[in-house]
C-alpha positions as CSV (number, residue, x, y, z in Angstrom):
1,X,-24.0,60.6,54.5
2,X,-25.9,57.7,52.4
3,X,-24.5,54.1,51.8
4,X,-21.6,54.2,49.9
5,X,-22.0,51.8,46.5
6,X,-19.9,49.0,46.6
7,X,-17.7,49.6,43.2
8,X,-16.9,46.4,41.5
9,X,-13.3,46.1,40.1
10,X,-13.6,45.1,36.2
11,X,-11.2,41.8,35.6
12,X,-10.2,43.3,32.2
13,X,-8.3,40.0,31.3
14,X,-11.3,38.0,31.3
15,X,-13.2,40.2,29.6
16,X,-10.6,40.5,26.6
17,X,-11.4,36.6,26.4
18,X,-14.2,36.3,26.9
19,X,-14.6,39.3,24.1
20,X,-12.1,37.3,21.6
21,X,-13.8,34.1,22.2
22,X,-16.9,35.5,21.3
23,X,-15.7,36.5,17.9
24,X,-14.0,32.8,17.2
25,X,-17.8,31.5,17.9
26,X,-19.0,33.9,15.2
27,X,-16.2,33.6,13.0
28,X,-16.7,29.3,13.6
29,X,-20.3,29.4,13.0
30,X,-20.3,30.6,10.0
31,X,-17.8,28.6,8.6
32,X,-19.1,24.8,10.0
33,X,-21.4,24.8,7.3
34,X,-18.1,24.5,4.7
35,X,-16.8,22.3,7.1
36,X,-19.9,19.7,7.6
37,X,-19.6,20.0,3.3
38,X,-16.1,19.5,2.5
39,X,-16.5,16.1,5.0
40,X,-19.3,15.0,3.1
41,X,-17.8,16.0,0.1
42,X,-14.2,14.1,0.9
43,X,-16.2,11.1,1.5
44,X,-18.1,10.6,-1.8
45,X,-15.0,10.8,-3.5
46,X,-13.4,8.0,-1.8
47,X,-16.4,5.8,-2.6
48,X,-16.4,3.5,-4.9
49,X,-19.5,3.3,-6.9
50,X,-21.9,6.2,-7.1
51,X,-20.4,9.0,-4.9
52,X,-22.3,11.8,-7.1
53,X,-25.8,10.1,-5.3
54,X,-24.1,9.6,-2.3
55,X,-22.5,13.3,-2.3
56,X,-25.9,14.8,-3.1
57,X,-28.3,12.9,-0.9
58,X,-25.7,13.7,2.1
59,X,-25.4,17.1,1.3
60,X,-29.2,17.0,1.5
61,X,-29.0,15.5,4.9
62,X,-26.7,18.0,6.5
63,X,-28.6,21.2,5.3
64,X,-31.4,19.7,6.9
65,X,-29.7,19.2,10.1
66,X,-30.4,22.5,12.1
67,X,-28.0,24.5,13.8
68,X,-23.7,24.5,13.2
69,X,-22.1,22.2,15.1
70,X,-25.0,19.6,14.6
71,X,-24.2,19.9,10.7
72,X,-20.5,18.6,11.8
73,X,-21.5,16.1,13.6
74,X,-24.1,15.0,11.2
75,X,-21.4,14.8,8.4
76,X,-18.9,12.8,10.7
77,X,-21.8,10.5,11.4
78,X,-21.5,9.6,7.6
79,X,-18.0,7.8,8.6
80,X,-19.2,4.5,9.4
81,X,-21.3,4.4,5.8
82,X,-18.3,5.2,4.1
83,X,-16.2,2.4,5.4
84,X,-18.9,0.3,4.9
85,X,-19.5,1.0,1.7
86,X,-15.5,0.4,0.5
87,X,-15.2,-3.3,2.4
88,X,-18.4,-4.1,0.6
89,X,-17.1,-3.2,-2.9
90,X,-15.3,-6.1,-4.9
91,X,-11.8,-5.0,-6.0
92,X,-10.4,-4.1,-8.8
93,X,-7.2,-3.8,-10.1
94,X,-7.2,-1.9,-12.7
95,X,-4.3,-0.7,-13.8
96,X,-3.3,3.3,-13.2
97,X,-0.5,5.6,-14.1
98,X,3.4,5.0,-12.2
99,X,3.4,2.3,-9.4
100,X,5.7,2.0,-6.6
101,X,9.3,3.1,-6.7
102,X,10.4,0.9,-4.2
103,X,9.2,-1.8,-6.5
104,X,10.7,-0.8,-9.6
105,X,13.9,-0.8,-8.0
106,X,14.1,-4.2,-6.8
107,X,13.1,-5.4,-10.1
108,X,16.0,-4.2,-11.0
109,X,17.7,-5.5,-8.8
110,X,16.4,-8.8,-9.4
111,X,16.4,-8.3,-13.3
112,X,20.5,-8.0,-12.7
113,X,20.8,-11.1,-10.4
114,X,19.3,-13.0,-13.4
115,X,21.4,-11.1,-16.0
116,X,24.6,-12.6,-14.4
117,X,22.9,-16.1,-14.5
118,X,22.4,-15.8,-17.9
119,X,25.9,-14.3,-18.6
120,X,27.0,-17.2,-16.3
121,X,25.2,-20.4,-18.6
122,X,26.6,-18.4,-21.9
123,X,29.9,-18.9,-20.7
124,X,29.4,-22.3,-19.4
125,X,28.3,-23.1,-22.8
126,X,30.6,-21.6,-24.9
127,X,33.8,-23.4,-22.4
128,X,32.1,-26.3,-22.8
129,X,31.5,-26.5,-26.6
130,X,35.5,-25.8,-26.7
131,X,35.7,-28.6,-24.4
132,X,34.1,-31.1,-26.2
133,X,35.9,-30.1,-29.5
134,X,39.4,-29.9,-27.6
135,X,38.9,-32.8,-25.4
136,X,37.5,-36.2,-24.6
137,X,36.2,-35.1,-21.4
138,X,32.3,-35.8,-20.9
139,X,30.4,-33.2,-21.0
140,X,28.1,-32.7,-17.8
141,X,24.8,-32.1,-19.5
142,X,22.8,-32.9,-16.1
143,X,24.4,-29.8,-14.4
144,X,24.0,-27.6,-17.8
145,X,20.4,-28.7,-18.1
146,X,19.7,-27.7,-14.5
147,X,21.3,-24.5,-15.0
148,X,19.4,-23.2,-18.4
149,X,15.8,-24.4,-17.0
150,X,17.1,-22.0,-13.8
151,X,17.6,-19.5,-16.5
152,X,14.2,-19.8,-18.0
153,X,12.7,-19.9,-14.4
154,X,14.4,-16.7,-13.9
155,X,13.4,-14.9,-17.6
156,X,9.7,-16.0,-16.9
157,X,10.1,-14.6,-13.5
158,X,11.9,-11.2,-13.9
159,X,10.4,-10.5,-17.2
160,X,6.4,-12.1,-17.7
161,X,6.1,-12.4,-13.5
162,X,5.7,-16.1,-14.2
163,X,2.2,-15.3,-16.9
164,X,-0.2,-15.0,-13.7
165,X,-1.2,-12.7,-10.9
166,X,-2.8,-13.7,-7.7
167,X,-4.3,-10.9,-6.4
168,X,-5.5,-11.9,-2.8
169,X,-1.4,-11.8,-2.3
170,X,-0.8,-8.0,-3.1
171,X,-4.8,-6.9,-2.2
172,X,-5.4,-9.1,1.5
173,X,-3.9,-8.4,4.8
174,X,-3.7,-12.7,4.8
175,X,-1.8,-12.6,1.0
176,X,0.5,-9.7,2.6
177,X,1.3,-11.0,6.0
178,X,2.2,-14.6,4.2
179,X,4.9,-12.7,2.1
180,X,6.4,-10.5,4.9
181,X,6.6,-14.1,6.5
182,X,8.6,-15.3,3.8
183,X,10.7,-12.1,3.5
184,X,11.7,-12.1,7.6
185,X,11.4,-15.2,9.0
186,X,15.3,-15.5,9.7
187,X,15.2,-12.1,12.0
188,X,12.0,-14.1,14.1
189,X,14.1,-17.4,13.9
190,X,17.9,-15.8,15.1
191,X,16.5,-14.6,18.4
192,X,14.2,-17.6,19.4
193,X,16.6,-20.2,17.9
194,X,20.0,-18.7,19.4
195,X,21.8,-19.4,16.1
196,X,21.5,-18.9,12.2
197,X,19.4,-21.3,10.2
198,X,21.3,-23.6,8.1
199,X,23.0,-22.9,5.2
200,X,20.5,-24.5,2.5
201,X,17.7,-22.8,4.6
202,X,19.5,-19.5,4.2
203,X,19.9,-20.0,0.8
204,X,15.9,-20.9,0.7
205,X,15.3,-17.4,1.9
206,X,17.4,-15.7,-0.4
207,X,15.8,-17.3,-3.4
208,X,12.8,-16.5,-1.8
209,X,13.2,-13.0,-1.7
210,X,14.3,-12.9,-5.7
211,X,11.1,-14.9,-6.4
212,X,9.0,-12.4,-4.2
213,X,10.5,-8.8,-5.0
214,X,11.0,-10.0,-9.2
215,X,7.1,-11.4,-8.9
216,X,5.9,-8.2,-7.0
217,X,7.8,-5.9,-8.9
218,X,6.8,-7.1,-12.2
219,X,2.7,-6.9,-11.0
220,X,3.7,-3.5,-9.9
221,X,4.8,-2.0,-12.9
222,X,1.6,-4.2,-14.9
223,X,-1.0,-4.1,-12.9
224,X,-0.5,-0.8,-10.5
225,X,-2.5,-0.6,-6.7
226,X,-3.7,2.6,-6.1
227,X,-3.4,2.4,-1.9
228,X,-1.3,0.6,0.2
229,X,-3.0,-1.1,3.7
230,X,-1.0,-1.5,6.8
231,X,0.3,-4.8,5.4
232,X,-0.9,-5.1,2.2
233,X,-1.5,-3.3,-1.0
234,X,-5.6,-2.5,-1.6
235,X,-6.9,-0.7,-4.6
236,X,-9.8,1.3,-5.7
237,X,-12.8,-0.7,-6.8
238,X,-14.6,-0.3,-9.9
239,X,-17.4,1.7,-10.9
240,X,-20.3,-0.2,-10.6
């Protein structure tokens, strides 16, 4: 009788993937060239100035590039450009449609605060009119002054955001960190101090936070951001 031939037992599992992994590589190949394009594509947009040129000429680049996964990594290597490109730009704030919810509610908010100030002052003055006519009683003008120039502060404020707009505050990590400063420093100053700040300090921080969500809010509803940072608010740039 001859040799007998060895028989080698077929591992049917790894065949079935190695079969269906096969198929994905086909399947993948032929769709990484969309892929490579819709990265390129998603980056021009974002850019400000020129992304037609920039869409094109990188298009251009990656159909050059040969084979399928090169085309991928060709248009990821566009990344770095990209971000480039957007510090570089000068920014614009130029207004666009909506703003920020958040915002428009706590100028509301703020707009209310200063509505019972003024509702305050109109009563003081009306009591006190009746005063003076019903009584010899001097009148304290030095408190009523004070209080109708904290009403004017307060309309300028809530309702022209004080005529001016910095925009390093709402467009600059620096601008942004300074205000969150403003906004929290008594939940930094409770646990390193062991006690609450003093009473004129806390009153400080609440008239800090009307001056900084009526300024903000007012900007925000005039002069809308299109992205928000980590910490501040950055917008598109121009065309240019």
């Amino acid at each position: 009788m001859g040799p007998r031939c060895a028989v080698r037992e077929v591992n049917w599992p790894e065949l079935l993937i190695a079969w269906v992994l096969g198929m994905v590589a086909v399947e993948l190949g032929g769709w990484l060239p969309r892929v490579a394009a819709w990265i390129v594509r998603r980056l021009a947009r974002n850019l400000p100035a020129r992304a037609s040129r920039r869409e094109a000429e990188w298009l251009d680049a990656v159909e050059e590039t040969p084979g399928q996964w090169s085309k991928v990594i060709r248009a990821l290597g566009f990344v770095p450009a990209a971000i480039a490109i957007q510090r570089a730009a000068p920014r614009s704030l130029a207004p666009v449609p909506g703003g920020s919810r958040g915002m428009r509610l706590l100028l509301r908010l703020t707009r209310a605060q200063a509505m019972l100030v003024f509702v305050l002052v109109g009563f003081l003055d009306v009591s006190w009119v009746l005063v003076g006519a019903l009584s010899t009683s001097p009148v304290p003008l030095g408190g009523l002054l004070g209080l109708h120039l904290l009403a004017a502060f307060l309309y300028a404020l809530n309702w022209r955001g004080l005529g001016v707009d910095w925009p390093w505050l709402r467009t600059s990590p620096q601008g942004a960190a300074l205000m969150l400063a403003l906004a929290l420093w008594p939940f930094i100053y409770v646990p390193l101090v062991g006690e609450a700040p003093p009473t004129w300090a806390g009153a400080a921080w609440f008239a800090t936070l009307h001056v900084l969500w009526a300024w903000e809010g007012y900007w925000d509803g005039r002069r809308p951001l299109v992205k928000r940072g980590v910490l501040g608010w950055k917008s598109n740039s121009a065309g240019g």
